[in-house]
gemmi code that builds the backbone of each chain (N, CA, C; Angstrom):
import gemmi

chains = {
    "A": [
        ("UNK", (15.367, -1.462, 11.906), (14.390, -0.857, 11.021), (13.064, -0.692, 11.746)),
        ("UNK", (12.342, 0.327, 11.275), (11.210, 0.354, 11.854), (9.898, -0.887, 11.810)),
        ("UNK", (9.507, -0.946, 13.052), (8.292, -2.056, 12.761), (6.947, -1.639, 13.124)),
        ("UNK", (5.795, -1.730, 12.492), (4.430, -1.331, 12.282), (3.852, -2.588, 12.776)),
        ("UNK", (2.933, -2.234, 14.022), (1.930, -2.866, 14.451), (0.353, -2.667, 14.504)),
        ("UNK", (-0.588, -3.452, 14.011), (-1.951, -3.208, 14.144), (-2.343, -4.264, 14.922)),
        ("UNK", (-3.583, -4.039, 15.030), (-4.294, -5.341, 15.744), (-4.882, -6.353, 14.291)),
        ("UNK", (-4.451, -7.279, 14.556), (-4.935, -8.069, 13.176), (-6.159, -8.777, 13.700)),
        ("UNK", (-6.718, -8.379, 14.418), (-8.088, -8.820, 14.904), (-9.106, -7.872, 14.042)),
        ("UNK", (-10.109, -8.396, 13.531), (-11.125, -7.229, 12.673), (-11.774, -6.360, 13.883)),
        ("UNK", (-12.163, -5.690, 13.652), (-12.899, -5.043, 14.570), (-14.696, -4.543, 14.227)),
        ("UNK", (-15.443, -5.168, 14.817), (-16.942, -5.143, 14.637), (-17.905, -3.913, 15.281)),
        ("UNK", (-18.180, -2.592, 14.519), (-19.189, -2.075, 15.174), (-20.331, -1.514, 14.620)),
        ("UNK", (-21.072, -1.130, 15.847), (-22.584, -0.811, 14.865), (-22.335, 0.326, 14.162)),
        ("UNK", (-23.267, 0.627, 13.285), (-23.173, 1.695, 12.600), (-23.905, 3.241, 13.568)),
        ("UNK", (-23.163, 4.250, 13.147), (-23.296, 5.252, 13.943), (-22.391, 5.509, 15.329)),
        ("UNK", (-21.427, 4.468, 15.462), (-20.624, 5.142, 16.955), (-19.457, 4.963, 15.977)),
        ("UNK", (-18.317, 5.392, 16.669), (-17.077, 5.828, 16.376), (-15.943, 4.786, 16.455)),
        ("UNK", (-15.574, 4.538, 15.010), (-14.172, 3.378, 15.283), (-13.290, 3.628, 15.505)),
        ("UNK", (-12.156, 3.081, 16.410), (-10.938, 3.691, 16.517), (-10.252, 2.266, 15.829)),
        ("UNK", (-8.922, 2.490, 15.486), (-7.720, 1.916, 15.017), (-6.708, 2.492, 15.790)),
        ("UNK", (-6.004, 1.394, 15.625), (-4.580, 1.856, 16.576), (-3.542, 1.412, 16.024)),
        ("UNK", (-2.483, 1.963, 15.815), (-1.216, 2.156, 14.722), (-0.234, 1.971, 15.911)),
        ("UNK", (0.866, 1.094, 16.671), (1.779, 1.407, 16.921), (3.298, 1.327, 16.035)),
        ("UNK", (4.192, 1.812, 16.439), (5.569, 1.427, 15.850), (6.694, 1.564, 16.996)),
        ("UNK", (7.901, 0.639, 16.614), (8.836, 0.223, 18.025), (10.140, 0.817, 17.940)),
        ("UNK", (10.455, 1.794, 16.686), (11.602, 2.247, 17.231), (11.184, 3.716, 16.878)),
        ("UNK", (12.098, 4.830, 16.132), (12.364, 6.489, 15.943), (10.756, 6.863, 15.609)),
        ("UNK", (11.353, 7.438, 16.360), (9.608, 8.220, 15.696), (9.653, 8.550, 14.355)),
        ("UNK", (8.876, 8.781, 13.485), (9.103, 8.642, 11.794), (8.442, 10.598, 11.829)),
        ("UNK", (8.942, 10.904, 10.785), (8.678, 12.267, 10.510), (6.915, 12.509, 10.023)),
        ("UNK", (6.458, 11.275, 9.135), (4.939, 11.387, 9.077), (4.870, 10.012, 8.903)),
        ("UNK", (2.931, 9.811, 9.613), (2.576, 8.631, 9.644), (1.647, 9.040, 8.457)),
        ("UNK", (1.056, 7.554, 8.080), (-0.126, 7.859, 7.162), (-1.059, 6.877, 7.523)),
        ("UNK", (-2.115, 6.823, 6.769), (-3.052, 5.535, 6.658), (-3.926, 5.942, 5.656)),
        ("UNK", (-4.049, 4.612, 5.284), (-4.406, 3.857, 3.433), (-5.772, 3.219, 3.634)),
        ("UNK", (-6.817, 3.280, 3.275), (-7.815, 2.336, 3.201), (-7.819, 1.474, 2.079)),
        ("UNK", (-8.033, -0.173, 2.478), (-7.952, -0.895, 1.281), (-9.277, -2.126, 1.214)),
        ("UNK", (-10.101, -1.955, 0.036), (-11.154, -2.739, -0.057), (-10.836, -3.819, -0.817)),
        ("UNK", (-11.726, -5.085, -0.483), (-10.903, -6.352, -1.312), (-10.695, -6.533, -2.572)),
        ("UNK", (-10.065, -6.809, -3.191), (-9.567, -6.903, -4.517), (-9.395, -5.811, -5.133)),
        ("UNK", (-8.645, -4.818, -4.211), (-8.397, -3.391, -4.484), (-6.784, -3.051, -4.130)),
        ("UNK", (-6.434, -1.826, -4.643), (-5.129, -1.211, -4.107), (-5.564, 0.069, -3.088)),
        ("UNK", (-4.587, -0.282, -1.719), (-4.638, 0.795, -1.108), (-5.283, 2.084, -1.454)),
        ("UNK", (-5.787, 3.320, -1.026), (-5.689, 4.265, -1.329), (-5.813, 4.836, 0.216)),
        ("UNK", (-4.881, 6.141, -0.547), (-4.737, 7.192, 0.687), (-5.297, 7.995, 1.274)),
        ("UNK", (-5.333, 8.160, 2.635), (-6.777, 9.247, 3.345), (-6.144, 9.866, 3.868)),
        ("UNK", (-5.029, 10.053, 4.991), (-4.436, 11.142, 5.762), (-2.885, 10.932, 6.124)),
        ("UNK", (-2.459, 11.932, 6.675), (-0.986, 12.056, 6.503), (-0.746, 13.218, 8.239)),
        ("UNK", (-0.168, 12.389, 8.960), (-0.055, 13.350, 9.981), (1.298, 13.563, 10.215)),
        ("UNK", (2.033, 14.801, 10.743), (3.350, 14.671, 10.633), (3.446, 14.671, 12.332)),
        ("UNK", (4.975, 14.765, 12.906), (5.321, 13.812, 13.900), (5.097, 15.510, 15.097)),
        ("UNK", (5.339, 16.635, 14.244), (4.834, 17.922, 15.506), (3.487, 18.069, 15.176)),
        ("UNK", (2.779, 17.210, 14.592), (1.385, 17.263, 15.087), (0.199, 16.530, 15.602)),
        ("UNK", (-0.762, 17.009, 16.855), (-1.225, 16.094, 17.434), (-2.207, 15.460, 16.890)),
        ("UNK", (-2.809, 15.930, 16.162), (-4.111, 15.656, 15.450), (-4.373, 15.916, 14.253)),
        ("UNK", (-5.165, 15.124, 13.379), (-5.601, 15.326, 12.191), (-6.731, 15.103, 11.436)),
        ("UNK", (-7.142, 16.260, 11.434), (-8.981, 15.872, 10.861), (-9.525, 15.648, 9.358)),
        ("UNK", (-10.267, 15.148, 8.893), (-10.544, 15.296, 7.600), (-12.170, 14.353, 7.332)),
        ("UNK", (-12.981, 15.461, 7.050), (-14.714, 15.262, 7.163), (-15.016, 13.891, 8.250)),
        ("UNK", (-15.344, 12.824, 8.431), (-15.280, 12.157, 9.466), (-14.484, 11.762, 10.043)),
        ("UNK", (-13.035, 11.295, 9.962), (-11.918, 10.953, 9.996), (-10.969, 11.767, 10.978)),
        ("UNK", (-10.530, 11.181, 11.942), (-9.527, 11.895, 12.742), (-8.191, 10.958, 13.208)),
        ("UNK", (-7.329, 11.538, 13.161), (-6.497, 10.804, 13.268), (-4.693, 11.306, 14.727)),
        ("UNK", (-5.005, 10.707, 15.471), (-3.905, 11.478, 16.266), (-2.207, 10.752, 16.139)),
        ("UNK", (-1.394, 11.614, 16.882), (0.079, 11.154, 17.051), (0.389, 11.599, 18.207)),
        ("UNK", (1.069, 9.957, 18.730), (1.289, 10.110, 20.202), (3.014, 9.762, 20.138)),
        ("UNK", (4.048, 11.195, 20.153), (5.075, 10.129, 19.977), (5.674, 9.640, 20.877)),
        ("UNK", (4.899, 10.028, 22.516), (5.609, 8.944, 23.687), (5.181, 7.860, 24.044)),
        ("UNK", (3.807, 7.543, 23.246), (3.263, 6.281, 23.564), (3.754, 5.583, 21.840)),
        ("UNK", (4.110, 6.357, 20.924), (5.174, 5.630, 19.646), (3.792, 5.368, 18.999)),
        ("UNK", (2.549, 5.596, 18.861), (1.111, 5.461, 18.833), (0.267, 6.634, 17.836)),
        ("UNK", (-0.389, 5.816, 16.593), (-1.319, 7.047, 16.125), (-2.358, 5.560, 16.222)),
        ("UNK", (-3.913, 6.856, 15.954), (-5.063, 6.332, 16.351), (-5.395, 6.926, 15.326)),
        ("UNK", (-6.640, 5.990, 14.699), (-7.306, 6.271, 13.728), (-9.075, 6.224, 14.108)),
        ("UNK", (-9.465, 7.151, 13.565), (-11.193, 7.381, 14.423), (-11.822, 7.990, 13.168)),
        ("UNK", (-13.380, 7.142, 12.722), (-14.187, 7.139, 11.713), (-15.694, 7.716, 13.315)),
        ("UNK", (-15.925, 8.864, 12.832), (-16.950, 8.879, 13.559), (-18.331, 8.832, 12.773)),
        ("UNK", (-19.850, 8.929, 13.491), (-20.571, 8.299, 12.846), (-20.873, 7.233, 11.428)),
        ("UNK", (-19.745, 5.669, 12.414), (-19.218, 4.957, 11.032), (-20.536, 4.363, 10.175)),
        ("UNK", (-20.564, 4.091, 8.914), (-21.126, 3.819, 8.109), (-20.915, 2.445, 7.866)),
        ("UNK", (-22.060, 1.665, 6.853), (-21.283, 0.060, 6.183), (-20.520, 0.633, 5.454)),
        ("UNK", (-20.461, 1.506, 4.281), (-19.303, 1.644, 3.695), (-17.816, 2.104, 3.914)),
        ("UNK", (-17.860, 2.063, 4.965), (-16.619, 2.690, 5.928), (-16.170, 1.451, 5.589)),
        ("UNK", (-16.786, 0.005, 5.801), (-15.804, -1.274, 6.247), (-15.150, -1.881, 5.064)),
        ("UNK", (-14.006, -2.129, 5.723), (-13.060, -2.021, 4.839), (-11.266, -2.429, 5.788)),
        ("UNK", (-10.393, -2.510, 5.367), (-9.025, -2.634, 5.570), (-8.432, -1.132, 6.096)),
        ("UNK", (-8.043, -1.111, 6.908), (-6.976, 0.014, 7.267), (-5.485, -0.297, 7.780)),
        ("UNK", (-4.838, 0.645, 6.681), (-3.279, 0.421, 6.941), (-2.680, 1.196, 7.601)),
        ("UNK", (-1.628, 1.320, 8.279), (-0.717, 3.108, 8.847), (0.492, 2.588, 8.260)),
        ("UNK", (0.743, 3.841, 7.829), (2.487, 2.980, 7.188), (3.175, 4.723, 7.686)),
        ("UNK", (4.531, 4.127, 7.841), (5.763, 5.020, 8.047), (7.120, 5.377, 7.152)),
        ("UNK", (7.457, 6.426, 7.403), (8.647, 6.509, 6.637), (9.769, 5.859, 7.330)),
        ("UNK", (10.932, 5.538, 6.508), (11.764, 5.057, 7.618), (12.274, 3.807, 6.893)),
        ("UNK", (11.975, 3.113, 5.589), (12.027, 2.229, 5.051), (13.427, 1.773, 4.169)),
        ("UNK", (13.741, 3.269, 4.231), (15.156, 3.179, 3.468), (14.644, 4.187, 1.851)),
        ("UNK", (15.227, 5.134, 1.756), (15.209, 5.906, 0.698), (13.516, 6.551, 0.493)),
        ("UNK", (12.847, 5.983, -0.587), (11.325, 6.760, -0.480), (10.279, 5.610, 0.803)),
        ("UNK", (10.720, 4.264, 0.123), (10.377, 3.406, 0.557), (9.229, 3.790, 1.970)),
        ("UNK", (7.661, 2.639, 2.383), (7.113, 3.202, 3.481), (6.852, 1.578, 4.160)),
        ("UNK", (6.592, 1.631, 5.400), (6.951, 0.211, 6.213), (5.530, 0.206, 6.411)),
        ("UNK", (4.320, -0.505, 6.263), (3.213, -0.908, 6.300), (3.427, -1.650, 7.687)),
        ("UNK", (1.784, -1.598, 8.393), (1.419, -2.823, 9.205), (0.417, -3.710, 8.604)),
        ("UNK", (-0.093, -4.921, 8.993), (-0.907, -5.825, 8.397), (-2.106, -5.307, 8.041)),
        ("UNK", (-2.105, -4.142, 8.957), (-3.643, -3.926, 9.001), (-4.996, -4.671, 9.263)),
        ("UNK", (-5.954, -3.044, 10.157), (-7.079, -4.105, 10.803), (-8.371, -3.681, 9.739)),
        ("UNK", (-8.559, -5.181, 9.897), (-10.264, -5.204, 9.023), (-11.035, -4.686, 10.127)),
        ("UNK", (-12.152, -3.333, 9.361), (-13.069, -2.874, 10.043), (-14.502, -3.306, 9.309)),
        ("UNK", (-15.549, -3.297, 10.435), (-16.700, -4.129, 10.199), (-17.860, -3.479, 10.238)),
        ("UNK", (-18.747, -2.496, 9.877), (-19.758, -1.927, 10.502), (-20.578, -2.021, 10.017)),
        ("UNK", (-21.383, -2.496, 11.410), (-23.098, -3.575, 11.079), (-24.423, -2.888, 11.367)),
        ("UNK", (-25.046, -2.455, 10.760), (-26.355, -2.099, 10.367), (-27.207, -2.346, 12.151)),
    ],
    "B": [
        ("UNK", (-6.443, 14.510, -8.630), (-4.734, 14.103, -8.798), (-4.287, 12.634, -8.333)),
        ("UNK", (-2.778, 12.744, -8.748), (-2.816, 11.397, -8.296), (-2.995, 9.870, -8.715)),
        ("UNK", (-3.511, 10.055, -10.111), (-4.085, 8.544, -10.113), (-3.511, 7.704, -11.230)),
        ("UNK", (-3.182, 6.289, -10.319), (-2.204, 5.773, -10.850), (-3.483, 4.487, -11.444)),
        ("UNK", (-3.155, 3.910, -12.529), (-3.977, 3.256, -13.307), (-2.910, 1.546, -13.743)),
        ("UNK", (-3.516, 0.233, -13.644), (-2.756, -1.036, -13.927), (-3.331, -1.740, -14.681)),
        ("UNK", (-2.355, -2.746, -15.788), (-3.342, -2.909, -16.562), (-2.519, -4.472, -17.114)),
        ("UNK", (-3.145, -5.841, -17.137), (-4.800, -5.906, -17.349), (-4.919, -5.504, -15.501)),
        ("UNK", (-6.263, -6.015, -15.306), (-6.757, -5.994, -13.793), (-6.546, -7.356, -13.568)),
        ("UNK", (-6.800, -8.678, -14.276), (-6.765, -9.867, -14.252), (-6.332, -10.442, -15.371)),
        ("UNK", (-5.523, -11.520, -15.450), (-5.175, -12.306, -16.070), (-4.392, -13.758, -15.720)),
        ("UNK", (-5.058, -14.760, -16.462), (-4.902, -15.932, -16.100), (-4.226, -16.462, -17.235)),
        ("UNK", (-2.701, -17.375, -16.847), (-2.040, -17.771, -17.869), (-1.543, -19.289, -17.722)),
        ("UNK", (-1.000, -20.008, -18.569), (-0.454, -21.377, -17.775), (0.677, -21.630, -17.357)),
        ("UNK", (1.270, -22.369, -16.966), (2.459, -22.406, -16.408), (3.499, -22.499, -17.375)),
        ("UNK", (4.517, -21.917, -16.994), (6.149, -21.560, -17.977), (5.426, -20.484, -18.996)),
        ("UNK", (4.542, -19.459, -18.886), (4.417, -18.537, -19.708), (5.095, -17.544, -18.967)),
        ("UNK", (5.350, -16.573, -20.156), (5.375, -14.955, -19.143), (4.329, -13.640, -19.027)),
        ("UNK", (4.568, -13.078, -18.121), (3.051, -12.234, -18.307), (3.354, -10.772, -17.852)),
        ("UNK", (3.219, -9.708, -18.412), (3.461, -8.323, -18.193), (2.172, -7.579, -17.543)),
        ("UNK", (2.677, -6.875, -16.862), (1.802, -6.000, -16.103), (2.307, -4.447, -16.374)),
        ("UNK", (1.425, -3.553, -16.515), (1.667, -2.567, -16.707), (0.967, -1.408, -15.888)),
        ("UNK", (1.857, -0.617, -15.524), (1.493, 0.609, -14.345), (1.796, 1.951, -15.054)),
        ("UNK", (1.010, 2.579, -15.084), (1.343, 3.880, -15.699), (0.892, 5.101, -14.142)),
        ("UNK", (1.007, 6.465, -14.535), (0.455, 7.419, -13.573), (-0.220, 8.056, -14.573)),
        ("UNK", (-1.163, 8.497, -14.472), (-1.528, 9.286, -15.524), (-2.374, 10.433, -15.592)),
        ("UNK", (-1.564, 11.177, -14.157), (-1.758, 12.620, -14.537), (-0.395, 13.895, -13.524)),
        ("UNK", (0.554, 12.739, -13.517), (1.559, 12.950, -12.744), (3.161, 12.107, -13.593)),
        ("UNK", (4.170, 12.467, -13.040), (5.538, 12.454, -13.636), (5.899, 11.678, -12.270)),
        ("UNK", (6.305, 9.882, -12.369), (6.674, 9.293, -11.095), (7.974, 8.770, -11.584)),
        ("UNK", (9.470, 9.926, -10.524), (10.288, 9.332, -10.910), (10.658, 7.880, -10.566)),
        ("UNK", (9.983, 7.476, -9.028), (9.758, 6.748, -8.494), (8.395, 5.252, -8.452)),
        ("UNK", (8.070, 4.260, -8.854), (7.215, 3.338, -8.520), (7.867, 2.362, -7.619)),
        ("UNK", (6.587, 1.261, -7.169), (7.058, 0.516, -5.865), (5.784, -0.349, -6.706)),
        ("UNK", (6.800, -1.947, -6.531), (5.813, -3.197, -6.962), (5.559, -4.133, -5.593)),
        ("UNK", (4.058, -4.092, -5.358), (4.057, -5.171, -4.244), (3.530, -6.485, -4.660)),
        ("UNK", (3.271, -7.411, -3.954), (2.373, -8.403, -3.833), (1.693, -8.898, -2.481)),
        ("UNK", (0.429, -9.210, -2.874), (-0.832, -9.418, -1.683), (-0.656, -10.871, -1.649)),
        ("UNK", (-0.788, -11.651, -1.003), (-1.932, -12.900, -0.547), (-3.072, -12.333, -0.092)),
        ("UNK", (-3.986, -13.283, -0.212), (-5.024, -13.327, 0.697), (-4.902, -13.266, 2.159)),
        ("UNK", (-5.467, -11.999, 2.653), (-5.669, -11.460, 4.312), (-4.474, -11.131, 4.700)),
        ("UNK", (-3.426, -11.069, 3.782), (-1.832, -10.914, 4.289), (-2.116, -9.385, 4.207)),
        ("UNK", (-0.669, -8.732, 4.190), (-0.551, -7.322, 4.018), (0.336, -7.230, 2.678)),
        ("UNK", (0.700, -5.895, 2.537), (1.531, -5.708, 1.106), (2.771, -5.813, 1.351)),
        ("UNK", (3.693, -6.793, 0.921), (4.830, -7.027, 0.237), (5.640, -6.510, -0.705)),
        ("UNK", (6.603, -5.570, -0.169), (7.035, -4.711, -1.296), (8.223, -5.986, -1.838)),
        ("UNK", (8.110, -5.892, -3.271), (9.172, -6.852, -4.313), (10.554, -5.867, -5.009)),
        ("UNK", (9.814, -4.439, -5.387), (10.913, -3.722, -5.882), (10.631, -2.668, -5.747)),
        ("UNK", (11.656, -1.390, -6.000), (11.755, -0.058, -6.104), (12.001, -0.024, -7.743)),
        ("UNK", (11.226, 1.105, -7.905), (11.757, 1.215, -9.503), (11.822, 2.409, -9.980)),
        ("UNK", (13.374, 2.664, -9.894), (13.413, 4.181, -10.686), (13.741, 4.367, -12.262)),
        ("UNK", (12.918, 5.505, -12.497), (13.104, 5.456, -14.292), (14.314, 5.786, -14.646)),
        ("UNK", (14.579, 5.298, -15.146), (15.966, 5.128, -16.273), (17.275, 4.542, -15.743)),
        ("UNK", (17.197, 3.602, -14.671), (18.083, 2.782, -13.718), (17.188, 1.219, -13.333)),
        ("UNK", (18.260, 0.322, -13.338), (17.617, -0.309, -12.756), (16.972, -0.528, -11.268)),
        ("UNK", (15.918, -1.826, -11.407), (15.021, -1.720, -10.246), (16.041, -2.203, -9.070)),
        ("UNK", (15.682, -1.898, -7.837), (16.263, -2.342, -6.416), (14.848, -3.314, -5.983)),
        ("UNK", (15.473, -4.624, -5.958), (14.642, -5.591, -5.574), (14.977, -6.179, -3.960)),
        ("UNK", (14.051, -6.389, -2.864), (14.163, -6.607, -1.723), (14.231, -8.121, -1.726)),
        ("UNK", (15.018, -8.056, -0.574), (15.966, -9.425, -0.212), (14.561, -10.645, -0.437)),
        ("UNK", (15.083, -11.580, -1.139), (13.839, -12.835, -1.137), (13.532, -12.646, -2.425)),
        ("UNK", (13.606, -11.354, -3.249), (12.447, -11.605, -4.439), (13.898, -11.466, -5.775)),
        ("UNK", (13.266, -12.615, -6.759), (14.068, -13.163, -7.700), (14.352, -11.958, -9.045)),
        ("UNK", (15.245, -11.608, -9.114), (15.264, -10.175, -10.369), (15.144, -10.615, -11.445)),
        ("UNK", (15.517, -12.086, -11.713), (15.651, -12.859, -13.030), (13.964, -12.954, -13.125)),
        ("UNK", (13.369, -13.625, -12.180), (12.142, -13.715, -12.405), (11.232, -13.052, -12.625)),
        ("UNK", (11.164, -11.567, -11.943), (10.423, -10.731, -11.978), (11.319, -9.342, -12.740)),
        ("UNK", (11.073, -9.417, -13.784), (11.372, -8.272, -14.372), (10.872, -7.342, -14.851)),
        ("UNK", (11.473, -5.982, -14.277), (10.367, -4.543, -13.942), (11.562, -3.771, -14.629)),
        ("UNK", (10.884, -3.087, -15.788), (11.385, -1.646, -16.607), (10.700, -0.556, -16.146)),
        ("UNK", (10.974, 0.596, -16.164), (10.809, 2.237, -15.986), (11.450, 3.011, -16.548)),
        ("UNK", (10.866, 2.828, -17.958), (11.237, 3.368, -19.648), (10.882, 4.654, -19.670)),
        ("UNK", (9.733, 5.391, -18.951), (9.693, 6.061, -18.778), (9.225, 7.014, -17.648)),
        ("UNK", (8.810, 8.161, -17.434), (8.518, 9.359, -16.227), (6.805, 8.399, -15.638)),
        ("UNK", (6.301, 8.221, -16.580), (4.999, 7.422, -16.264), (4.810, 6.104, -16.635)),
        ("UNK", (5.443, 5.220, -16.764), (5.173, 3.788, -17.008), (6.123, 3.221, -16.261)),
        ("UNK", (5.910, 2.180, -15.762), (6.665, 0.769, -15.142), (6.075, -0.455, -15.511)),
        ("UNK", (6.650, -1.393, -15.797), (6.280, -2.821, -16.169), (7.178, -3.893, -15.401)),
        ("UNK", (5.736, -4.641, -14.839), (6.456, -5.690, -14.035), (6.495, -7.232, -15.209)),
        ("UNK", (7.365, -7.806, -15.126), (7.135, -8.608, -16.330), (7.409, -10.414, -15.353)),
        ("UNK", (6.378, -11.262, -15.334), (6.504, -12.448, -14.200), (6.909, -13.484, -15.145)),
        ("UNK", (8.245, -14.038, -15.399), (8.832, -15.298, -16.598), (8.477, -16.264, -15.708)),
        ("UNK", (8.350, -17.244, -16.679), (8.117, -18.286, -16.813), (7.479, -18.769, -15.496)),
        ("UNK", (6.002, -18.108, -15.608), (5.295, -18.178, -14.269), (4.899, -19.685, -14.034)),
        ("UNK", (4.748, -19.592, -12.602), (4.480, -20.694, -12.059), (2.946, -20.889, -11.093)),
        ("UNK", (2.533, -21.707, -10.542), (0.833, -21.339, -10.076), (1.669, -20.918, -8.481)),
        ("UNK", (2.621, -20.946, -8.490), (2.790, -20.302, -7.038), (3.258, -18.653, -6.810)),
        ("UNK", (2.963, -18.627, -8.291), (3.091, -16.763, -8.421), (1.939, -16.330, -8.974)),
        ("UNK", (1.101, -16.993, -8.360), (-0.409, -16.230, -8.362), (-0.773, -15.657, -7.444)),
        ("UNK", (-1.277, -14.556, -7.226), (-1.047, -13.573, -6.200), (-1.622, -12.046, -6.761)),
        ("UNK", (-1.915, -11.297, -5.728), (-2.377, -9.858, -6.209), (-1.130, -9.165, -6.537)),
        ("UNK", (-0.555, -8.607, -7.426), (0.138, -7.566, -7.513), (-0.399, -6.059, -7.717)),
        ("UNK", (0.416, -5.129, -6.945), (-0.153, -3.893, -6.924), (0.948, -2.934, -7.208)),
        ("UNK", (0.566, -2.127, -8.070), (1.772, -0.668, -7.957), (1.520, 0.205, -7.469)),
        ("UNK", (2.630, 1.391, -7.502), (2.582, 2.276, -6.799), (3.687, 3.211, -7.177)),
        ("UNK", (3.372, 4.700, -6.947), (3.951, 5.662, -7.741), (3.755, 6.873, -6.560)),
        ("UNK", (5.267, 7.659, -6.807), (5.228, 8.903, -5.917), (5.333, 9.868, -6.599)),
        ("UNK", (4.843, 11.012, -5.648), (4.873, 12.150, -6.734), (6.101, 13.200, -6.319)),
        ("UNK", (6.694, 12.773, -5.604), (7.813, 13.711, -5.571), (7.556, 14.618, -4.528)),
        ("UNK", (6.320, 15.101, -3.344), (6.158, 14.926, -1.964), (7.328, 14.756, -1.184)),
        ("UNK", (7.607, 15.362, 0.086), (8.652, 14.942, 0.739), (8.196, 13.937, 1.762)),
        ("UNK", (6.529, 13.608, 1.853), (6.141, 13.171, 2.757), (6.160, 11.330, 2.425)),
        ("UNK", (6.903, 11.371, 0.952), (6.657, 10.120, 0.485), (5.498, 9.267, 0.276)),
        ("UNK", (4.272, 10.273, 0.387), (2.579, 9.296, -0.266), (2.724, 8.715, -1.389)),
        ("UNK", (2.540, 7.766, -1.191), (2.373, 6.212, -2.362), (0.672, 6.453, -2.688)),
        ("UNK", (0.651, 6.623, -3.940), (-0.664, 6.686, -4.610), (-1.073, 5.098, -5.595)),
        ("UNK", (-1.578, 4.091, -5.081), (-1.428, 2.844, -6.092), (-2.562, 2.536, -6.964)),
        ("UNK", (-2.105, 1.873, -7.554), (-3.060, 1.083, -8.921), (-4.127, 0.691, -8.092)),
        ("UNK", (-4.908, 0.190, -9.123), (-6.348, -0.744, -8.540), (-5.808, -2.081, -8.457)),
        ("UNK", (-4.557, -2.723, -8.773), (-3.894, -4.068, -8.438), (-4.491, -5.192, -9.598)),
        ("UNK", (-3.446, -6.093, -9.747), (-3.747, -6.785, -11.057), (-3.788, -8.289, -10.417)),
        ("UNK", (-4.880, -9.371, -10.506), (-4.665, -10.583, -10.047), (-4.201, -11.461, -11.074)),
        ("UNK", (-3.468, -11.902, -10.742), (-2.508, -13.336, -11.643), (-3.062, -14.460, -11.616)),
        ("UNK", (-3.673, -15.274, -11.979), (-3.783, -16.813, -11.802), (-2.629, -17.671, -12.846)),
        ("UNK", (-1.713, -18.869, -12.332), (-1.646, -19.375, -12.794), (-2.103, -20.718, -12.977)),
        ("UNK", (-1.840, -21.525, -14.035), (-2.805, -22.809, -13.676), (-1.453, -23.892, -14.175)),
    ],
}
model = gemmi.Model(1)
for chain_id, residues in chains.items():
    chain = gemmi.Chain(chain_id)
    for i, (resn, *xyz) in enumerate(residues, 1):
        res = gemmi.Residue()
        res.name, res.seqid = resn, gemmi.SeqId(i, " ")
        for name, pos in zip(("N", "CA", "C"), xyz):
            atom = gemmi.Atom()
            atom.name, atom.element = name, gemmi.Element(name[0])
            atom.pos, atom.b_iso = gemmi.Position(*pos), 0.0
            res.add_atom(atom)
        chain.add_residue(res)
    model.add_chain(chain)
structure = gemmi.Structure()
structure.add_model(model)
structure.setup_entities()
């Protein structure tokens, strides 16, 4: 079955440069990746959806790529904000029927 | 679009009660919902699949007797936690598809359990 990796390390930056996230997974390449932002004592919600013939995906600050020989999407908040910080998930298809395979996801931090 | 609504948000009960949770969509037709559960700093835990008008498909580990989830109808699912215990206190969250081939999970705002 497919497995979803993040860095479960938070990640700390100032406000105004650009965060990246990094999504890997270890087996088929999945037909679309996604990623969920989740604030505490909240449910996920969804921000982008990239499918597997495409390299990139933009949406107002937010970019998001697919690498499927490095098995790798990247997630990038440019000029990040405090309210950017928050939880980010990438999840895949591949789970069995609708079902989507989450990683732990990395806490993002951005400090004034 | 999209928005899936849970209800209560919190509730705290004592032990050997039972306690219902309720997930609706409510501006969409989900033949499909998905029940997770959080810990703290963990990630989401999917417990069941739940299609309307069949029963739920519950993933290996999680108890069907215990956790019992209806999908009575196109927009409602109910997770129902018997005879809870304080070690099934925990975030639960739903989640509902819209029939997408891309499979986007649109979820609740998540309901916290305390038991005592």
């Amino acid at each position: 079955s497919q497995k979803i990796e993040q860095n479960s390390e938070a990640l700390n930056i100032q406000e105004g440069k650009t965060a990246t996230l990094t999504c890997n997974y270890t087996n088929y390449s999945p037909a679309y990746l996604q990623w969920y932002r989740q604030d505490p004592g909240r449910g996920p919600v969804f921000l982008l959806l990239i499918r597997e013939n495409e390299k990139e995906k933009r949406k107002e600050r937010l970019k998001v790529t697919f690498d499927t020989t490095l098995k790798q999407s990247l997630f990038h908040i440019t000029a990040s904000q405090p309210a950017d910080s928050a939880t980010y998930l990438c999840a895949t298809t591949g789970g069995g029927g609708n079902k989507l395979t989450f990683g732990t996801g990395t806490q993002l931090k951005v400090e004034l | 679009g999209a928005v899936v609504s849970q209800h209560p948000s919190r509730v705290i009960c004592k032990s050997g009660t039972s306690v219902k949770i309720e997930c609706r969509s409510l501006d969409f037709q989900a033949t499909t919902m998905f029940w997770y559960r959080q810990f703290p700093k963990q990630s989401l835990m999917l417990m069941a699949t739940s299609n309307e008008g069949s029963k739920a498909t519950y993933e290996q580990g999680v108890e069907k007797d215990k956790f019992l989830i209806n999908h009575a109808s196109l927009t409602l699912s109910t997770l129902t936690v018997t005879s809870a215990h304080p070690e099934d206190s925990s975030f639960y969250i739903c989640s509902a598809i819209t029939g997408e081939p891309t499979d986007t999970q649109y979820f609740g705002p998540g309901t916290r359990l305390t038991v005592l």
